[in-house]
C-alpha positions in Angstrom: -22.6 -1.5 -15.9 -19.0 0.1 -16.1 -18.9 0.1 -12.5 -19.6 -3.7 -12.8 -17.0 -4.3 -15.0 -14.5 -2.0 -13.1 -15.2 -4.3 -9.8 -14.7 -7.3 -11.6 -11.3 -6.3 -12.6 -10.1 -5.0 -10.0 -11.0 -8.3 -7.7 -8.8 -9.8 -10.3 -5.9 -7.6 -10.5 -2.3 -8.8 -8.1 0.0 -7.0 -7.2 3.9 -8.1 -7.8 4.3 -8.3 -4.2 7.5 -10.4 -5.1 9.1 -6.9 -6.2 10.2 -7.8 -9.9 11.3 -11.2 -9.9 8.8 -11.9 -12.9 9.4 -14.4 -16.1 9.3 -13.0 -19.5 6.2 -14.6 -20.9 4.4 -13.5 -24.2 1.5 -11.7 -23.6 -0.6 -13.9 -26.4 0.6 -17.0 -23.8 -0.6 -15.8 -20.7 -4.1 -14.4 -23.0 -4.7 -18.3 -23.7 -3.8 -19.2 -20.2 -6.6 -17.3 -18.6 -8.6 -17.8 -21.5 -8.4 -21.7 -20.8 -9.5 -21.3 -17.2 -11.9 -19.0 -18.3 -13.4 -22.2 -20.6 -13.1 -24.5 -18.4 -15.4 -22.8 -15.8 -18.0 -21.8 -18.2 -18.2 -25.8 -19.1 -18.3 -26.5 -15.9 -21.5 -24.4 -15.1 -23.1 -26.2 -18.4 -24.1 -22.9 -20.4 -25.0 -24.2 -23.9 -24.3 -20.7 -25.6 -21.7 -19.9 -27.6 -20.2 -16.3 -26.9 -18.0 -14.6 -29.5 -15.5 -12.4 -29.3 -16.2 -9.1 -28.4 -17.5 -6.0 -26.2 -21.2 -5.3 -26.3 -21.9 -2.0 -26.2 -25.7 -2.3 -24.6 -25.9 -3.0 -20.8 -26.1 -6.5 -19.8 -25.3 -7.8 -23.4 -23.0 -10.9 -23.2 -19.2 -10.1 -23.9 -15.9 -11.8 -24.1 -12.7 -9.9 -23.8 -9.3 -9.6 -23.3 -7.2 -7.3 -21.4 -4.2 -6.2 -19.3 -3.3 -3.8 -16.4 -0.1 -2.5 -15.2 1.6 -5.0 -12.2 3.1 -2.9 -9.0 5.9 -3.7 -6.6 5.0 -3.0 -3.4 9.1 -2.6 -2.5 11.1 -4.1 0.3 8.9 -3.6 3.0 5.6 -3.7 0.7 4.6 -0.2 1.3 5.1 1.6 -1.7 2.9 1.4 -4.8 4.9 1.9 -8.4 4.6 0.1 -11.7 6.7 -2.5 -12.9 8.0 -1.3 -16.1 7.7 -3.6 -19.1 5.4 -5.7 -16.9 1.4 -6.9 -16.9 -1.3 -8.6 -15.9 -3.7 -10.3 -18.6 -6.9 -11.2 -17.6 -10.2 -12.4 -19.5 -13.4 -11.8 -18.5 -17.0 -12.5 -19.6 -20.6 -12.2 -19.5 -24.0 -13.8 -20.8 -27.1 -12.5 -20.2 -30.7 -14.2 -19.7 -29.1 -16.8 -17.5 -32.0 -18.5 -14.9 -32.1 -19.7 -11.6 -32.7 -23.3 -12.7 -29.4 -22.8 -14.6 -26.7 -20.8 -12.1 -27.8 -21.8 -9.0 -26.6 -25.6 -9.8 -23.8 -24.7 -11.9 -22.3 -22.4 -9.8 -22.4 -25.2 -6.9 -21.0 -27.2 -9.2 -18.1 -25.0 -9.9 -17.8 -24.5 -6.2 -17.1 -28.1 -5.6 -15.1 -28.3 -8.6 -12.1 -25.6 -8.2 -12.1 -26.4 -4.8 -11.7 -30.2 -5.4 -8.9 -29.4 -8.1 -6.8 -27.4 -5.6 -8.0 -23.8 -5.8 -8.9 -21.8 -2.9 -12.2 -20.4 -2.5 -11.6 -16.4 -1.0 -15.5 -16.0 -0.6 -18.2 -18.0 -1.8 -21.6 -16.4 -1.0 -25.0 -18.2 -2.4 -27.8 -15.6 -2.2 -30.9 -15.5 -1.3 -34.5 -14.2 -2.7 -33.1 -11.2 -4.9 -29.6 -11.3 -3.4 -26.7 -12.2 -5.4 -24.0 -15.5 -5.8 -20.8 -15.0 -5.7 -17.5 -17.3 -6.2 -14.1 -16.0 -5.8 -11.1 -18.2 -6.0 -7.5 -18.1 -6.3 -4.3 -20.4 -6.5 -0.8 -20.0 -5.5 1.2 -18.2 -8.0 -1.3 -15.3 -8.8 -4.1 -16.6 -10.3 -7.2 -15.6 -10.0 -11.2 -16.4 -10.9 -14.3 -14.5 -9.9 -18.2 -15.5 -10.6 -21.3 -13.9 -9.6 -24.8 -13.8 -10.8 -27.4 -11.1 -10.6 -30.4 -12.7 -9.9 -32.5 -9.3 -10.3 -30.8 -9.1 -13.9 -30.4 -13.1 -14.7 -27.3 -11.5 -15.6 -23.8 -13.5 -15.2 -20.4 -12.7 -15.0 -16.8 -14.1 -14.4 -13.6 -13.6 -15.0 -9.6 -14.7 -15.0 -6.7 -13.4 -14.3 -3.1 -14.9 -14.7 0.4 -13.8 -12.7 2.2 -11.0 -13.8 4.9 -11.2 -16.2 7.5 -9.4 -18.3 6.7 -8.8 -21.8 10.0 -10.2 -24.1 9.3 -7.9 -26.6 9.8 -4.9 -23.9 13.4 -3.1 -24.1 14.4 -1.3 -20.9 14.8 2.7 -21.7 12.8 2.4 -24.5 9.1 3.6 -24.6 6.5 3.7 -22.1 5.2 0.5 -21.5 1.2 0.1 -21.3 -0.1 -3.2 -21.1 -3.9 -2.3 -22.2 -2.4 -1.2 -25.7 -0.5 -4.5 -25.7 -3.9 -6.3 -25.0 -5.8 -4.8 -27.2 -3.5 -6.8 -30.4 -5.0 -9.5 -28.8 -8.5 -11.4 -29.5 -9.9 -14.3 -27.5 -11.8 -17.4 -28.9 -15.1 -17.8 -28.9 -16.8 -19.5 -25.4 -17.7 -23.1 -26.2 -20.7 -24.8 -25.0 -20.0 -27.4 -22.9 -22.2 -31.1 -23.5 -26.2 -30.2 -22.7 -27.6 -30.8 -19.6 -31.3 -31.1 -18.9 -33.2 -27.7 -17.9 -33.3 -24.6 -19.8 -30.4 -23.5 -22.4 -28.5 -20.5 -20.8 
């Protein structure tokens, strides 16, 4: 399951390829930015669960969390790799478990048409087959970032958000080390709404 996770985030991690031209956004803003897309996916599929706040600690338990991860410059000619002081990435990812076919196959076609309708690109979009996965990966200019993908051997599904990098305000250059994960861990997202029923069984 941690390997899960760690994939998850790290499809939706972006690099400040832009070097550090970055606005100076607080962290609890950008948190209900991706937290919003987040939302508006999960209605779009038509779960009908409500998933608290939280990090289960049992494998393929549903979760709903916040976090952050450190944003790189790739430099003037994009080849090196350092951290951009005083900068992040948030991201929000989630998870509900004892999700059917009848209920992900349709709403992730659903979703499919949907981002890509509203402007989103879609990076891959793979629909499996007999005990093969789905996936959905997206993005839009500016950074952002959505992944999707249902286990169908676990009826287990999982997505995730992830907004542009930014500079913290409350960050002082030469002060301390900067860690985003500590600065997203202050931070606690709202409970996932159902969105309006829809006929088959409640996932």
């Amino acid at each position: 399951m941690l390997l899960v996770v760690v994939a998850l985030i790290g499809m939706l991690m972006w690099n400040a390829s832009d070097g550090t031209d970055l606005p100076r956004v607080a962290p609890e803003d950008m948190a209900d930015r991706a937290f919003r897309h987040s939302q508006e996916a999960y209605d779009v599929l038509g779960f009908t669960r409500t998933v608290p706040a939280g990090q289960e600690s049992a494998d393929d338990a549903p979760y709903n969390t916040l976090g952050a991860q450190y944003c790189y410059d790739g430099g003037a000619l994009g080849l090196e790799d350092r951290t951009v002081d005083g900068a992040y990435g948030m991201y929000h990812h989630w998870a509900l478990d004892h999700v059917p076919a009848s209920r992900a196959v349709p709403g992730l076609r659903r979703l499919h048409r949907r981002l890509r309708d509203d402007g989103w690109e879609v990076s891959s979009y793979t629909e499996g087959g007999k005990g093969k996965d789905w996936t959905l990966y997206v993005r839009r200019d500016g950074g952002e970032r959505m992944s999707f993908t249902w286990f169908t051997d676990r009826r287990y599904f999982m997505g995730g958000a992830a907004v542009p990098c930014a500079y913290d305000p409350g960050w002082t250059e030469g002060g301390e080390p900067y860690h985003p994960d500590s600065e997203a861990g202050s931070l606690t997202p709202p409970a996932l709404l159902p969105s309006t029923p829809r006929s088959g069984p409640a996932a």
